[in-house]
C-alpha positions as CSV (number, residue, x, y, z in Angstrom):
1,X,0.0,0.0,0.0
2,X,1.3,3.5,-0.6
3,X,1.9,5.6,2.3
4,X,0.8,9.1,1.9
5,X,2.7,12.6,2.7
6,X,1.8,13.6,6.0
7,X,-0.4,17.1,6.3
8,X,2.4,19.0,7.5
9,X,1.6,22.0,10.2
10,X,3.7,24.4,11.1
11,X,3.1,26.5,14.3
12,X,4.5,29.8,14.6
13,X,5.4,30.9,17.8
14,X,5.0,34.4,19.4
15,X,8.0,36.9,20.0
16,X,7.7,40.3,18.6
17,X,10.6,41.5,16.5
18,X,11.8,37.9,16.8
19,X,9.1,37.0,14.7
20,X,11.2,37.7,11.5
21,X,13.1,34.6,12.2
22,X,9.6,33.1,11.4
23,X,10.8,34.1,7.6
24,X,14.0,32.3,7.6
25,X,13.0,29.1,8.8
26,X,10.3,29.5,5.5
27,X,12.7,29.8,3.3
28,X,14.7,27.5,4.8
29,X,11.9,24.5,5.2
30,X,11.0,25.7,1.5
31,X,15.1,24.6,0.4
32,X,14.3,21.3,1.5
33,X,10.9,21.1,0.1
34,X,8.9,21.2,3.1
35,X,5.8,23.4,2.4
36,X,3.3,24.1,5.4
37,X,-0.4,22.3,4.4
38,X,-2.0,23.8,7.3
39,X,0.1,27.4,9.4
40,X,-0.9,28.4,12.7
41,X,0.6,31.5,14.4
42,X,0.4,33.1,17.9
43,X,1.3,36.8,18.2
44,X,4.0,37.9,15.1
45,X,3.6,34.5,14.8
46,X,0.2,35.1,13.4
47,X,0.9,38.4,11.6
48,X,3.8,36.6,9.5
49,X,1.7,33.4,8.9
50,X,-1.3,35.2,7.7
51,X,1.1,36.8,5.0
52,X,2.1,33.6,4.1
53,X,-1.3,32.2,4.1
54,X,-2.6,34.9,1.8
55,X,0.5,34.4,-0.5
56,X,2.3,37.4,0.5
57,X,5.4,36.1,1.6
58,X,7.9,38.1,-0.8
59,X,6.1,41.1,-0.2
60,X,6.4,40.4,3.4
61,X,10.1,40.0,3.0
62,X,10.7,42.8,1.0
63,X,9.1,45.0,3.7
64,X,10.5,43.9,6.7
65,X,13.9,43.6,4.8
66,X,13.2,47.5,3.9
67,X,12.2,48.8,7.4
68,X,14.6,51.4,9.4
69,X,14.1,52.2,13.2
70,X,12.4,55.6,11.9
71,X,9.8,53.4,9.7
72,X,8.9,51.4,12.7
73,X,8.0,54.3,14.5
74,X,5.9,56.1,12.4
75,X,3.9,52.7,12.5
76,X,3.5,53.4,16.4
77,X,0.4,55.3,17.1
78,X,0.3,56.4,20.9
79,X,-2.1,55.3,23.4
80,X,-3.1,55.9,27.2
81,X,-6.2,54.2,26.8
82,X,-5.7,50.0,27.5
83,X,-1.8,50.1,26.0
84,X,0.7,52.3,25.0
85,X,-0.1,51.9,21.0
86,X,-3.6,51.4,19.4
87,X,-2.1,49.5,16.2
88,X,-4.2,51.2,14.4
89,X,-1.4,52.3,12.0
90,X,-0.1,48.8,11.7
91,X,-3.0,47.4,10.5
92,X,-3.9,50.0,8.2
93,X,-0.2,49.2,6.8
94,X,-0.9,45.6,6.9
95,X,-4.8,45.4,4.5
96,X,-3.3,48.1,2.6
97,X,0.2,46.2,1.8
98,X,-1.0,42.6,2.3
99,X,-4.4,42.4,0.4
100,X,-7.6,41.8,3.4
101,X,-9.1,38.8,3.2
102,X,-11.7,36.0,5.1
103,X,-10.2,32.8,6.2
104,X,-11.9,31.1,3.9
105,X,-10.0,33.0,0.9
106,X,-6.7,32.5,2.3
107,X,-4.4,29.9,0.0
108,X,-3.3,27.8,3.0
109,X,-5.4,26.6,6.1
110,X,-4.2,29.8,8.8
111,X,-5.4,30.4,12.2
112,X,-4.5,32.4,15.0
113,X,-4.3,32.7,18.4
114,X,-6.1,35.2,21.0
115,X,-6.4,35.0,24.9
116,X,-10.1,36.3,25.9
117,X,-9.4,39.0,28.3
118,X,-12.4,38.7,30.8
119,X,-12.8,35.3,31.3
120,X,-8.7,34.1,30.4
121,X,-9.7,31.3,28.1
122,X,-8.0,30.6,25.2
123,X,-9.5,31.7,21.8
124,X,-9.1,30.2,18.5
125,X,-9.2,32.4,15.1
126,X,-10.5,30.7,12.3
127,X,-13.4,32.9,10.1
128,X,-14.2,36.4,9.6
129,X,-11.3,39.2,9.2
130,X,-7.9,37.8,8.6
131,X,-6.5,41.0,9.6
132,X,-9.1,41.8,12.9
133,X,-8.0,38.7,13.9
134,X,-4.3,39.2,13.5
135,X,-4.5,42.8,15.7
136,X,-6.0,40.6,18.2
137,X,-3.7,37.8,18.5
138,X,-0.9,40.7,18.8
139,X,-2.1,42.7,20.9
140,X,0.4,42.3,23.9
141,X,-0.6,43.5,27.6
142,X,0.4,47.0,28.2
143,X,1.8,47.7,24.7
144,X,-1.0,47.2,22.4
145,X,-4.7,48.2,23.0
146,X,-7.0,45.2,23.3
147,X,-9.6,44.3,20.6
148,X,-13.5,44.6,20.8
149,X,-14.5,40.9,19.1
150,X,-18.6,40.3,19.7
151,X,-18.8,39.9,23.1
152,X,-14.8,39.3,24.4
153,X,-11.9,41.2,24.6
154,X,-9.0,40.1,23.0
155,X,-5.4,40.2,23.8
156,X,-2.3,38.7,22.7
157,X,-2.9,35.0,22.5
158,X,0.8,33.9,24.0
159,X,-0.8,34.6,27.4
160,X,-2.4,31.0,27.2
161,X,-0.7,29.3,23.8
162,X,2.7,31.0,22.8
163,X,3.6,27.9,20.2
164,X,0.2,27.0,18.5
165,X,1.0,22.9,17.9
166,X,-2.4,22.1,19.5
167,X,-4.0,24.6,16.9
168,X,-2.2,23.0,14.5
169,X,-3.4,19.3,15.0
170,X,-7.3,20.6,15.5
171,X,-6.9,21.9,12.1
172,X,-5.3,18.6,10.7
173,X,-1.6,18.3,10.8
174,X,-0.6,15.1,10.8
175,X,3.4,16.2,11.7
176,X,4.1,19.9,12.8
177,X,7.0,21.9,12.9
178,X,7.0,24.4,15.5
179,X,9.6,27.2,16.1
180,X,9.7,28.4,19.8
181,X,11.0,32.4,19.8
182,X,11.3,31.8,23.6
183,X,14.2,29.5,24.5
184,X,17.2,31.9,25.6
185,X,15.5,35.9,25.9
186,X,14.6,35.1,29.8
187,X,17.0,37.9,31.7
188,X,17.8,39.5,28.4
189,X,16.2,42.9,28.6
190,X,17.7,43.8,32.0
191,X,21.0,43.0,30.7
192,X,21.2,44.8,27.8
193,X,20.2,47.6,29.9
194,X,22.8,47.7,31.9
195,X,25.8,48.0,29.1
196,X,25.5,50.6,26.1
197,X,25.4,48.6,23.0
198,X,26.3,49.9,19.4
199,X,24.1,51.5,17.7
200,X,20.8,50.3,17.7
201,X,21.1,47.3,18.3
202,X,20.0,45.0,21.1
203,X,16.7,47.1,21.9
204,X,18.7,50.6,22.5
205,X,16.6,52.6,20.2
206,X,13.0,51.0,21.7
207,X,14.8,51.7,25.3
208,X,14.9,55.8,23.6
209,X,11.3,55.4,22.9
210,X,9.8,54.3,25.8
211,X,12.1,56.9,27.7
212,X,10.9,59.8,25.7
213,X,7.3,58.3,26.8
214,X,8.0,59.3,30.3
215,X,8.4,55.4,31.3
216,X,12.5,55.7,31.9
217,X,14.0,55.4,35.6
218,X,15.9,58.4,35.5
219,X,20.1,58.1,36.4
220,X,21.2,55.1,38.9
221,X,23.2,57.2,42.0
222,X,26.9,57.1,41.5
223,X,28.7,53.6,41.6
224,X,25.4,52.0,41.8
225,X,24.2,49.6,39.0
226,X,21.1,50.9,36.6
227,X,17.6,49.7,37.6
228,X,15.7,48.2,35.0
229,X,13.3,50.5,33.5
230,X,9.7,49.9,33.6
231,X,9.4,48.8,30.4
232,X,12.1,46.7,31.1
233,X,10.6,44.7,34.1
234,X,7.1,44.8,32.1
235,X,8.6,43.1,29.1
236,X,11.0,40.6,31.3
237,X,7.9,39.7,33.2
238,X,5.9,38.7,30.1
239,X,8.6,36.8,28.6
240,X,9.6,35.0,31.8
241,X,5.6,33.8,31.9
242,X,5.8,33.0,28.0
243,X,8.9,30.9,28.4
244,X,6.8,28.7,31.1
245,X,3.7,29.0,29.5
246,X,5.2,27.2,26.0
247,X,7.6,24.6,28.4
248,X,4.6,23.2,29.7
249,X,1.7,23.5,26.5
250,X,4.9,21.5,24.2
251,X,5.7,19.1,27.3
252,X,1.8,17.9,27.0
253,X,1.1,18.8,23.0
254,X,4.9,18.1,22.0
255,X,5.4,18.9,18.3
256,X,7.4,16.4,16.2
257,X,10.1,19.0,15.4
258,X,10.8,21.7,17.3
259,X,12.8,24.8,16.1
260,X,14.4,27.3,18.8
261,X,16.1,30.1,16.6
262,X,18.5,32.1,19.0
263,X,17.1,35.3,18.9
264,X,17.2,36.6,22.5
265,X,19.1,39.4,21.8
266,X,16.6,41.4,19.6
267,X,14.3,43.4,21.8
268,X,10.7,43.6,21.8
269,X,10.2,46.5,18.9
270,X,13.3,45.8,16.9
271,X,11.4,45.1,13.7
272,X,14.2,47.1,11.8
273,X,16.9,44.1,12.3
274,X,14.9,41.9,10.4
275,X,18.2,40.8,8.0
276,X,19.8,39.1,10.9
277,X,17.2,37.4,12.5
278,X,15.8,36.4,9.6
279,X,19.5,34.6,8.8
280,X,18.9,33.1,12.2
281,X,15.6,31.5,11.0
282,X,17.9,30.0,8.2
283,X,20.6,29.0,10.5
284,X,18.0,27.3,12.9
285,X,16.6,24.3,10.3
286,X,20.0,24.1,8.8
287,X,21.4,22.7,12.8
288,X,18.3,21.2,12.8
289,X,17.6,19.2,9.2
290,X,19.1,15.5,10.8
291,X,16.4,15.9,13.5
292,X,13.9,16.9,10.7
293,X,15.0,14.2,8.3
294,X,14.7,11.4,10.7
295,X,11.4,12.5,11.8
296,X,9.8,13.0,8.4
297,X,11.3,9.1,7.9
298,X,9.9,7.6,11.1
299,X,6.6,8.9,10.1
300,X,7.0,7.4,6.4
301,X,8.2,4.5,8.1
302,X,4.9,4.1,11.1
């Protein structure tokens, strides 16, 4: 009897400006020949998988390849209301950039993930607006304004599901790939904000932003060491709870490859470094392809 291809899944973790290394491991599982029958995202997760879903991908590419520190911040509309941007601007970028569609137009099976932010249950995005539901799924606590959706309030879905491979299976996938944005940023934003790195790299420039937003510490007294910022604590504190959050959803919904791209040092609204986490993407399934070999055989093989 001939044994069929499996429906392969791939679940896109959250992560912010990580999220580009989303792209690279794309291309990358493209190389090989690996193409996704059914995507899933959480967070970015969701905002680069719905671009790939819709068939957007290059475009996608091109743009995030093309975006300076300055662009990301015109995108950044200010908000004292429920977070400090409304994301507004973002997602009049996104349905003007990446056509708006309904799920059911999209090229490839795409959902998302959304936390419900009165009653903390999970929420799964599967019909209606592709791009409502994407400004849902990223719309993290304190930066980004929560989203009206009948009668819940959504918020960034990496509160409850940070790696999607449960999503993934209730929508088919026989063998998922999942790549985890989490596994070394825990600790990372109070120590980059204890040094002065080059540039803008390492998160200086979001650091600037939040500052000029009123939310800096002001100077440390002499010969002690820097506090962390608010922002800083705010944004450690989520990722330390995302890190444990995605430990124990893959320890009891384990996908059958998982890919970790080391991306800690980015910071949260880096979007403009998207050329070198993107190439981390790459790097990630090329360490990875005997593990992703062997288990594509021992499924051909069951």
């Amino acid at each position: 009897m001939k044994r069929r291809s499996p429906r392969v899944g791939l679940a896109l973790g959250s992560g912010s400006a990580r999220g580009w290394a989303h792209l690279g491991v794309l291309q990358a599982l493209a190389k090989e020949g690996i193409q996704p029958d059914v995507i899933c995202g959480c967070s970015i997760g969701a905002f680069v998988g719905a671009a790939v879903a819709g068939g957007d991908q290059e475009r996608l590419l091109a743009w995030a390849d093309s975006l300076r520190w300055k662009d990301v911040l015109a995108l950044m509309d200010v908000s004292l209301k429920g977070g400090l941007i409304k994301g507004a601007r973002l997602m009049e970028f996104f349905e003007r950039n990446f056509e708006e569609r309904d799920f059911s137009a999209l090229e490839t099976p795409f959902a998302c993930v959304a936390t419900d932010l009165l009653t903390g249950r999970e929420v799964w995005l599967r019909e209606g607006s592709v791009s409502q539901a994407v400004r849902a799924s990223i719309a993290l606590p304190g930066l980004m304004t929560p989203v009206q959706w009948g009668d819940s309030v959504l918020v960034d879905g990496g509160l409850v599901n940070p790696v999607p491979v449960s999503l993934c299976r209730a929508m088919g996938a026989d063998f998922v790939v999942a790549v985890d944005l989490g596994s070394d940023v825990v600790g990372r934003p109070w120590r980059q904000e204890a040094q002065t790195l080059p540039g803008d790299s390492g998160g200086a420039w979001s650091r600037r932003l939040f500052s000029r937003l009123g939310f800096g510490n002001g100077e440390p007294l002499p010969g002690e060491p820097a506090p962390p910022s608010i922002v800083g604590v705010l944004v450690s504190s989520i990722n330390i709870m995302q890190v444990r959050i995605a430990r124990s959803r893959l320890a009891g919904e384990p996908a059958d490859v998982l890919l970790s791209p080391r991306v800690g040092h980015v910071g949260p609204l880096d979007y403009h470094r998207a050329t070198e986490t993107l190439a981390e993407g790459v790097a990630e399934v090329r360490r990875m392809l005997p593990v992703l070999h062997h288990a594509l055989a021992r499924f051909h093989s069951a």
